[in-house]
C-alpha positions in Angstrom: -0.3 19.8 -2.6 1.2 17.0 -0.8 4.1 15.5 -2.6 3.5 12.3 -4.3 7.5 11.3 -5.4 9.5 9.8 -3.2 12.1 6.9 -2.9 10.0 3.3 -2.9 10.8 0.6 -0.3 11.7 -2.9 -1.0 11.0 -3.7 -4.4 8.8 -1.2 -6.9 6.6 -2.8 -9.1 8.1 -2.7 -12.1 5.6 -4.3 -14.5 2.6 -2.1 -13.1 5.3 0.9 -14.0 5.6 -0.3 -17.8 1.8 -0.7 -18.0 1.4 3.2 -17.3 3.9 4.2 -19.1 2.0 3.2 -22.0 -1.2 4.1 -20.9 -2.6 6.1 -17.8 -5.2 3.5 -16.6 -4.4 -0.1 -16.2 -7.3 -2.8 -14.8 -6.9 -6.2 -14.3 -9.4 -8.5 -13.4 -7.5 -11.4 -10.9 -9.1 -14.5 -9.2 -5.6 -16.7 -9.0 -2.6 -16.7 -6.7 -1.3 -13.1 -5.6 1.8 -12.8 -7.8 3.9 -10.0 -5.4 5.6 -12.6 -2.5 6.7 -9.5 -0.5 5.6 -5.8 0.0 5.9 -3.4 -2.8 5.6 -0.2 -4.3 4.8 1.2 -8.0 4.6 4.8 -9.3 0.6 4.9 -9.8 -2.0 5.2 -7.8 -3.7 1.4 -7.2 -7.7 1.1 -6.2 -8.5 -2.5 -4.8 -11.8 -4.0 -5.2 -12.6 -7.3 -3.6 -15.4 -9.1 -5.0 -15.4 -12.2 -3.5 -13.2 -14.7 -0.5 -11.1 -12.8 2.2 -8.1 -11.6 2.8 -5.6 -8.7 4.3 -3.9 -5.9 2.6 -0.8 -4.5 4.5 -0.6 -0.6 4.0 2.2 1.5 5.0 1.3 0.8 9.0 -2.6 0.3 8.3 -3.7 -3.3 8.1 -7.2 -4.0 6.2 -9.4 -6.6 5.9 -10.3 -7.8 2.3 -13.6 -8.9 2.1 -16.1 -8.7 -0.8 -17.4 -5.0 -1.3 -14.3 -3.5 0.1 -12.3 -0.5 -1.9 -9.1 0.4 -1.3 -7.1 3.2 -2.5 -3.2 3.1 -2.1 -0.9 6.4 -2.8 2.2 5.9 -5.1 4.9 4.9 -3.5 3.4 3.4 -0.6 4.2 -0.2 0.8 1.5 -2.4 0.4 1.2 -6.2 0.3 -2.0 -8.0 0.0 -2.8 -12.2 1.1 -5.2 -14.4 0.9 -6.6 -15.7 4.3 -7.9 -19.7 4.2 -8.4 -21.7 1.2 -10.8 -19.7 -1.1 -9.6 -17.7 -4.0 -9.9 -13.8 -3.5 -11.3 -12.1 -6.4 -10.4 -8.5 -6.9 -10.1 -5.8 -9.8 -6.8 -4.5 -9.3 -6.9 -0.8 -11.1 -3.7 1.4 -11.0 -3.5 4.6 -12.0 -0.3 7.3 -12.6 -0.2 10.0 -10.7 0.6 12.5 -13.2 -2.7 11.5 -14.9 -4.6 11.9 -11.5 -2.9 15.4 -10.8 -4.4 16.8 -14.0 -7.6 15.7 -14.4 -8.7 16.0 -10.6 -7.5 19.1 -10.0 -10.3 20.4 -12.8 -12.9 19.2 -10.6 -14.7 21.6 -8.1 -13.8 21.5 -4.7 -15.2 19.9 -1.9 -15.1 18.7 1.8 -13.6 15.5 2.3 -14.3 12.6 -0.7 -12.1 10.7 -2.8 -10.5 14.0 -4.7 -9.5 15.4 -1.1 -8.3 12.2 -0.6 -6.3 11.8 -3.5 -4.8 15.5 -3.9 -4.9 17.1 -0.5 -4.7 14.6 2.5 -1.5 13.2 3.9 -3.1 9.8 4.4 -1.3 7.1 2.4 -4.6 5.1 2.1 -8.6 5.2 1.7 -10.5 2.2 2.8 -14.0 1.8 2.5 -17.1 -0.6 2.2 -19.7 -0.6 -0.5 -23.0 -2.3 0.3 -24.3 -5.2 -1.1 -26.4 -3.5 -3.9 -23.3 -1.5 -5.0 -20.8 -4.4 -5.6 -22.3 -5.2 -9.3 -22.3 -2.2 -10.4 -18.4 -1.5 -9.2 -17.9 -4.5 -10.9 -19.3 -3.6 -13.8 -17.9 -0.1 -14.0 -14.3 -2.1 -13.8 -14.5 -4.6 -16.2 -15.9 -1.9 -18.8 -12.4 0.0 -18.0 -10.5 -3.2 -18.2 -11.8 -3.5 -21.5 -11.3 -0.3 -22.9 -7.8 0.2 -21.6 -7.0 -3.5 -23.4 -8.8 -3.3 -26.5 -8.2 0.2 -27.7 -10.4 0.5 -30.0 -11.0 4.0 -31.6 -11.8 6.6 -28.0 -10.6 4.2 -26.1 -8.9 6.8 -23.7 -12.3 9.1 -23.5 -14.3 5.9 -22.6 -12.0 4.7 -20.1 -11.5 8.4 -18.5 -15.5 8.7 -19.0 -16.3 5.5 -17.3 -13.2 6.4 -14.2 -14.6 9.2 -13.7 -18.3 8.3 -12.8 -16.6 4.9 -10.8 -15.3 7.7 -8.6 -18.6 9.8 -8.2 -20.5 7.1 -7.2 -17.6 5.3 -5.0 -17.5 9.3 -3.2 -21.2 9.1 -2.7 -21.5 5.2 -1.3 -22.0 5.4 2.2 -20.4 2.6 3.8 -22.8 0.3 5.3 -23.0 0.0 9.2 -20.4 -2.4 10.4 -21.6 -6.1 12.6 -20.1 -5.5 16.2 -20.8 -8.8 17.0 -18.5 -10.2 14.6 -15.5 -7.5 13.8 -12.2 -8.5 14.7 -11.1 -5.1 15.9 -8.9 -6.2 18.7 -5.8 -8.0 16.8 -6.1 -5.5 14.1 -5.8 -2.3 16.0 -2.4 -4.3 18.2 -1.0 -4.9 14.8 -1.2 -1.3 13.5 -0.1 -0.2 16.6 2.7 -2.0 16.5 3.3 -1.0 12.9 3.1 2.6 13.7 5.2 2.5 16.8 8.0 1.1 14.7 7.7 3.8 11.8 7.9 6.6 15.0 11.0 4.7 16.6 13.1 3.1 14.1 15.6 5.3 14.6 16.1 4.3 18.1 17.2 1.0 20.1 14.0 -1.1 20.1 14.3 -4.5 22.0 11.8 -6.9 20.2 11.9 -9.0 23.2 10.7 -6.1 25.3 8.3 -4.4 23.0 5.4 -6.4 24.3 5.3 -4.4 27.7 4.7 -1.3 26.0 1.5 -3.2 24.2 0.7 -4.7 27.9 0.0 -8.2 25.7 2.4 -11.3 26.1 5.2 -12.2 23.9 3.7 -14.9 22.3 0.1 -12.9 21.5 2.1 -10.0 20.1 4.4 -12.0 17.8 1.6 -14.3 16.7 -0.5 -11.4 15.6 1.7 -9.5 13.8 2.9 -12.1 11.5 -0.4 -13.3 11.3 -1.4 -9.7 9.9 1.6 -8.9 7.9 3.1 -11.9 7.1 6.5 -10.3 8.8 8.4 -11.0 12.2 8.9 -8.1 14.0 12.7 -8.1 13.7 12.4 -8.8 9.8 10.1 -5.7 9.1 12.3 -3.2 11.4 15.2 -4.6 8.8 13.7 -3.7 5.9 12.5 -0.9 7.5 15.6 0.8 8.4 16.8 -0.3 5.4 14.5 1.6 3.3 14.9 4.6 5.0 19.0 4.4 4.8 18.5 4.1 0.5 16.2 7.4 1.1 19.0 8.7 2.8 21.6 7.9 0.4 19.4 8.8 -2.4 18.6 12.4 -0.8 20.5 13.3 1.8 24.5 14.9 2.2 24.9 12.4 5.3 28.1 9.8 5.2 27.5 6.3 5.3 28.6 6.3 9.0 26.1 9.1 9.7 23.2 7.2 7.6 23.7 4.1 9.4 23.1 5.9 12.9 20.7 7.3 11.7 18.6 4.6 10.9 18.9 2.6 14.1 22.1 0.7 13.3 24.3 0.8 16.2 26.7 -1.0 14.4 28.5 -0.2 11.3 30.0 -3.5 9.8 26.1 -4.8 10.5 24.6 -2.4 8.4 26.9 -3.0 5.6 26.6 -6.7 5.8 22.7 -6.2 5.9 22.7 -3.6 3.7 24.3 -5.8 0.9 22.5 -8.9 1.8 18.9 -7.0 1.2 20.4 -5.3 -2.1 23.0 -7.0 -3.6 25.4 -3.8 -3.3 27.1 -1.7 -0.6 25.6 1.1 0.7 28.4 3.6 -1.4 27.8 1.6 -4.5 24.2 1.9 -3.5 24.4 5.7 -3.6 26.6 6.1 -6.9 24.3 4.4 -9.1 
C-alpha cells in the first residue's frame, strides 16, 4: 500500500484536522466565500462536489475545472486550493474523510480493477476527478446532505448511518460513467500549459530554473505563459517554485540527516543566506529552529 503520511506543504488545515479527530466523517454543505486564501493540506481524505457556478481546484500539479456535477477526490496531504471563477457563488459539499478510517473499512471490500477503492488504497495518483451526469447530481446531493446530517446531529447510530450512507455514495459514484465531454466548448489548451508547467517545476525544482526563460521550453510567449498560470493557480511562477522549495526543505529537515547547507542545495537554493532569509520570512523561524521543534 502506497503510503499516505507525509510532511504537508504550506499551511495544514488545522480545523478540518480537529473535525476528524472527533469523528471520522465530516460534510459541510458551502455556498459562501472560499475560507482557505492560499493552498493547503489536512490529514483526511477530502471529496468535492460542485453543485452549482464554476470554478478551479489547484491539485498537487493537476488543475480542474469546477463545474456543477464534478467530483473530486484529494489524498491526505496533498496541496490543493480551490476559487471561484466570475461573480456567481460556487456551491459544493465539501466531505473529508481520515485516512485511518478509509484504510480499515475499504480494505474489507472485494477487490477490483480500477474504481474509487483502487483509487483510494492502491494508486499513486494524488487525485480522482470525475463528472456525474445531469440525472446523477440530485441524488449526490442528496446522499451528502443525509451524511452532513448524521455526522452533525448524532443522534443514536449516527456513525452506522453515516458509514451506511458513505458507503453506497461511493458505489454509485464507482459506477457513474462520466458523461461524454463538448469539444466544442472545452478549454483544454490553457489547462494542459498550466499543468505542464506545474509538473515541470515539481521534476526540476532542484535545479537552476530561469522563469524568464521557461517559456521556450513551452514554445508559448512570456506574457501567454505567465498570464495562464496565475490565471489557473492564482500563483506567479517564481512565488510557487518559493513555496515549493520551501516545502520540500521542511521535508528535509523533518526526515532527512542532511545539514542545513546540504538541504538548501538541495532544494534549488544556490544561495545560503537567501534561503535562510526566505526560509524565515515563509515560517517565522530559521531553518535549525525549524528542525528542533
Amino acid at each position: 500500500m502506497v503510503s499516505l503520511s507525509h510532511p504537508s506543504p504550506f499551511a495544514l488545515d488545522t480545523v478540518t484536522n480537529q473535525f476528524l479527530d472527533e469523528f471520522p466523517i465530516h460534510c459541510q454543505f458551502r455556498t459562501g466565500a472560499i475560507g482557505q486564501s492560499q493552498m493547503h493540506s489536512h490529514r483526511g481524505y477530502e471529496l468535492y462536489f460542485c453543485t452549482e457556478g464554476q470554478g478551479k481546484l489547484l491539485v498537487g500539479d493537476r488543475v480542474y475545472a469546477l463545474e456543477p456535477g464534478t467530483f473530486t477526490i484529494i489524498k491526505p496531504f496533498v496541496l490543493h486550493w480551490p476559487r471561484v471563477s466570475g461573480t456567481k457563488p460556487l456551491h459544493r459539499f465539501v466531505l473529508s474523510i481520515h485516512e485511518r478510517f478509509v484504510q480499515s473499512w475499504f480494505e474489507r471490500l472485494p477487490v477490483s480493477d480500477g474504481g474509487v477503492r483502487s483509487f483510494l488504497l492502491e494508486s499513486d495518483s494524488s487525485s480522482l476527478h470525475k463528472k456525474v451526469s445531469a440525472e446523477q447530481i440530485t441524488f449526490f446531493h442528496s446522499m451528502l446532505a443525509q451524511i452532513s446530517q448524521e455526522a452533525a446531529g448524532r443522534q443514536i447510530h449516527y456513525e452506522a448511518a453515516a458509514l451506511h450512507l458513505l458507503a453506497g455514495l461511493l458505489i454509485v459514484l464507482d459506477r457513474e460513467e462520466e458523461p461524454a465531454m463538448d469539444h466544442t466548448k472545452t478549454n483544454l489548451t490553457p489547462l494542459h500549459l498550466a499543468e505542464r508547467i506545474l509538473h515541470y517545476l515539481s521534476e526540476h525544482y532542484a535545479d537552476r530554473i530561469e522563469s524568464s526563460r521557461l517559456h521556450e521550453h513551452f514554445n508559448v510567449s512570456r506574457s501567454h505563459m505567465y498570464d495562464h498560470f496565475k490565471q489557473w493557480t492564482g500563483l506567479s511562477i517564481n512565488r510557487y517554485l518559493i513555496l515549493y522549495r520551501i516545502d520540500q526543505a521542511k521535508r528535509l529537515l523533518m526526515d532527512s540527516p542532511l545539514s542545513v547547507t546540504e538541504i538548501a542545495y538541495t532544494v534549488g537554493f544556490n544561495d545560503l543566506s537567501h534561503f535562510f532569509h526566505t526560509f524565515k520570512s515563509e515560517e517565522g523561524i530559521t531553518p535549525n529552529l525549524f528542525r528542533k521543534k
